[in-house]
N, C-alpha and C positions, 0 to 999 in steps of 0.2 A: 686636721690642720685648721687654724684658724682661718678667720677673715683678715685677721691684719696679716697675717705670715702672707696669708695668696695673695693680699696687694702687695706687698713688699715683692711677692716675684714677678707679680708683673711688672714693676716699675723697674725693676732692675732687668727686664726680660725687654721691655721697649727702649731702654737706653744702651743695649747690648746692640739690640736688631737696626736701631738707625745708623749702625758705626757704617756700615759699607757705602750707605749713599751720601756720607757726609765724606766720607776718605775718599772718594770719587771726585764729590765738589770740591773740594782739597786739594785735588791731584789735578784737573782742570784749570783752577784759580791758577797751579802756580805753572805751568805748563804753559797758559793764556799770557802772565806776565811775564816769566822768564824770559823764554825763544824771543822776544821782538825784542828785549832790552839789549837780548846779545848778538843781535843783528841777525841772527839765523832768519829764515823765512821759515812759516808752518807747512809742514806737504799735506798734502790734501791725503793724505790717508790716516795720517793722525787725528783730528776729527772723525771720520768713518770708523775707526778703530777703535774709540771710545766709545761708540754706541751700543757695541757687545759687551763692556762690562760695565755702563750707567744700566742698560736695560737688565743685566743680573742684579746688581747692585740695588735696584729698585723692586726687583721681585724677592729677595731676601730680607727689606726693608720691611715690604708691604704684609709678608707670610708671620713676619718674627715681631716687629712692632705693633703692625697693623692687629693683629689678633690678640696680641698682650695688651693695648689701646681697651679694644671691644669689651675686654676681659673685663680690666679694671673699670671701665665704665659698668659693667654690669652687676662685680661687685658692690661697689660703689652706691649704686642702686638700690641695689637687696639690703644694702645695713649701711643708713645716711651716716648712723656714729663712727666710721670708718674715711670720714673723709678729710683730705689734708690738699691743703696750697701745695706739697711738693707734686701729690700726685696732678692735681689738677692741671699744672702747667706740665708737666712728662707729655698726658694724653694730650694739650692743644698742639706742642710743639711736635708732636709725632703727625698728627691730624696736618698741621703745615709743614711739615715735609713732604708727605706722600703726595698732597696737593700742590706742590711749587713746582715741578715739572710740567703739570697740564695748565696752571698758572703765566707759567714764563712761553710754552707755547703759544696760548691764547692771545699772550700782550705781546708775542713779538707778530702777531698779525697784522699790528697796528702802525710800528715802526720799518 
């Protein structure tokens, strides 16, 4: 197998693996603005309840992106003639996603 074919899987392997933790934030957003437009209030177990599938959602992300990331960086590496703007930006935006969770922890310490 080539070196372009194995980036081509990892880039389609990292844009596969981020689907859960964006369907998640997805599913949040519209959950957050919905319920108050329609007057419902949020029960407190709906947050609590999201916590079990962002924290799947994030280990799915982290095993299937995260490692297709590594990948591609490493072929990347090994043969610079193999490198493209598409890939480069796949690997930042994967690298800030996994990072936006300990990110939005860290700054909601401040608010």
């Amino acid at each position: 197998m080539s070196t372009h074919t194995k980036l081509v899987i990892a880039n389609v392997l990292m844009t596969i693996g981020a689907i859960p933790l964006v369907f998640f934030v997805v599913w949040l957003i519209g959950i957050l603005t919905w319920t108050p437009k329609h007057g419902a209030i949020i029960p407190i177990m709906d947050p609590i309840g999201m916590i079990g599938p962002f924290i799947m959602g994030f280990i799915i992300t982290a095993a299937v992106a995260g490692t297709s990331a590594a990948w591609s960086w490493d072929l990347v590496r090994a043969n610079p003639q193999n490198r493209s703007r598409v890939a480069l930006v796949l690997r930042l935006t994967t690298v800030a996603t996994l990072i936006s969770p300990f990110a939005v922890l860290f700054l909601s310490r401040f608010f």
